[in-house]
N, C-alpha and C positions, 0 to 999 in steps of 0.2 A: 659639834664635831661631826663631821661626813660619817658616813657609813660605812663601815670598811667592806673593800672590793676585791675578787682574786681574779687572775687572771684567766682568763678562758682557754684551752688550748687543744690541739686535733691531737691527733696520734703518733703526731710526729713532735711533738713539743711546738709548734710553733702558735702563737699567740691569736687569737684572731676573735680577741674581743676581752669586757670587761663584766661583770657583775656581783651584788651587793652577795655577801658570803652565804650567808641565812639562804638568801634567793637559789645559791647553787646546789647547797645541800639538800633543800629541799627540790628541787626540781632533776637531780642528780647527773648536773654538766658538769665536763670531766674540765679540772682545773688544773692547776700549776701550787704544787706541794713540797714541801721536805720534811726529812725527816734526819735527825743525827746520833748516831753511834759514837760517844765516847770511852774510851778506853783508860787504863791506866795501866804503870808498867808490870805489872802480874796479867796484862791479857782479860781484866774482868772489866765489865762491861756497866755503866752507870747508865741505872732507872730510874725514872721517876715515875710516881702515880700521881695521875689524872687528880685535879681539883674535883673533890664530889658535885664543883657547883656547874661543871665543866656545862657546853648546853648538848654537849652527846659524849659518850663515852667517860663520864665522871666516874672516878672510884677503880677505873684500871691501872694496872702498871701496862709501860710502853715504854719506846726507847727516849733516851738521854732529852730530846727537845724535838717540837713538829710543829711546823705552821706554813704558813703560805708567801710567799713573795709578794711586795707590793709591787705597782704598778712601773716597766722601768727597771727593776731593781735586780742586780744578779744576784743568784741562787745562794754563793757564798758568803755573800756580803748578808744578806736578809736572815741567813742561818747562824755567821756570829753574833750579828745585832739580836734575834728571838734567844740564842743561845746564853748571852749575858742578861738579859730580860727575866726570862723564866727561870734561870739556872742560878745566875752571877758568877757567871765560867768566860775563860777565854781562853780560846783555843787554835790551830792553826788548823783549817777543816779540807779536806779533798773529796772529790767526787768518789761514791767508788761505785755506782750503780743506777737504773732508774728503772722500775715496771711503772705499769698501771693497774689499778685494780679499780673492782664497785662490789659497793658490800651494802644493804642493805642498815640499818639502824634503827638504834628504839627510838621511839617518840616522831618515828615518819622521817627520818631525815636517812640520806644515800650520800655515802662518801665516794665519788667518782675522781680519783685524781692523778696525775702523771705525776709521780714521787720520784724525789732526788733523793737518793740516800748518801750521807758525808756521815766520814769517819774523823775524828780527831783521837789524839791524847789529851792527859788531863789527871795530872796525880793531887787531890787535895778535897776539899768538902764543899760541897754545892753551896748555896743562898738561895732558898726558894722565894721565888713570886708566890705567895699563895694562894693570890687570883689563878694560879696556872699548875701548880702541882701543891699536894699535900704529904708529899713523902719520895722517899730518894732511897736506892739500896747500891753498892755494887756488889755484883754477882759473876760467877766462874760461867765463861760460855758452857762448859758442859753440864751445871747445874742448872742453869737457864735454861737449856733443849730438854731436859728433864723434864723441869715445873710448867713447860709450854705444854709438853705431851699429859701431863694427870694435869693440870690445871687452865687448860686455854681459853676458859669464858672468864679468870683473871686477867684478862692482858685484850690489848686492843687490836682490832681485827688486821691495820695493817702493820702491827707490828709483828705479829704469826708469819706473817707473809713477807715482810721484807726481812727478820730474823731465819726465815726459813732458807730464802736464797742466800744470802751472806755466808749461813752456816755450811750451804753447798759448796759453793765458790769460793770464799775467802778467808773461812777459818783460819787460825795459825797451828 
């Protein structure tokens, strides 16, 4: 099996090259990311934590599914397909947001990436991959902004960060 590759991209999102995943994190080139917010109709918000055997950030809670697009592939399409993967969820997903961030990481590795944030709904009970998560909650956004402020080295660095904007901008 190939190696799996993310997409390389400037600051404007646009593409302008490929390389092996491990190669990016460790060298910390800003790539082509998502991330997804599921909801359900009470407005709470579905987590899952991090497989401990993850190869950075095992053992956090983060949001609902996160992985990278393959090569080609639009952003929506790569986030239901990771989204039934990890999850066993299907959802109809919309853009609602993108930053960039670099965060530094344990064991030497640097997440640099241009993140898509998509929101869906979703009333029902996960199926976890548990190559990809080892646990799932949902949670009251105002109880979430809570446990992020006493508890933030629980949860993964871009999700502080894109839960941070969302909660600015998009709350209901």
């Amino acid at each position: 099996m190939a190696e799996e590759k993310v997409v390389l991209v400037d600051n404007n999102d646009n593409q302008i090259g490929l390389m092996p995943k491990m190669e990016a994190h460790q060298k910390g080139i800003l790539h082509r990311a998502f991330s997804i917010f599921i909801f359900n109709s009470e407005n709470q918000i579905l987590l899952q934590k991090r497989s401990s055997s993850k190869y950075h950030s095992g053992g956090l809670w983060t949001n609902t599914c996160c992985s990278h697009p393959r090569d080609g592939e639009d952003i929506i399409d790569a986030a239901a397909r990771r989204l039934s993967e990890e999850m066993g969820i299907k959802a109809d997903l919309k853009l609602a947001f993108n930053f960039t961030y670099r965060a530094e990481l344990e064991n030497g590795l640097i997440e640099h990436e241009f993140d898509h944030v998509l929101i869906g709904e979703f009333n029902g009970l996960p199926i976890l991959n548990k190559d990809e998560a080892e646990d799932w909650k949902w949670i009251s956004v105002e109880d979430l902004r809570k446990d992020i402020k006493e508890n933030e080295k629980d949860y993964t660095v871009w999700f502080v960060i894109a839960f941070d904007y969302f909660y600015k901008n998009f709350k209901k």
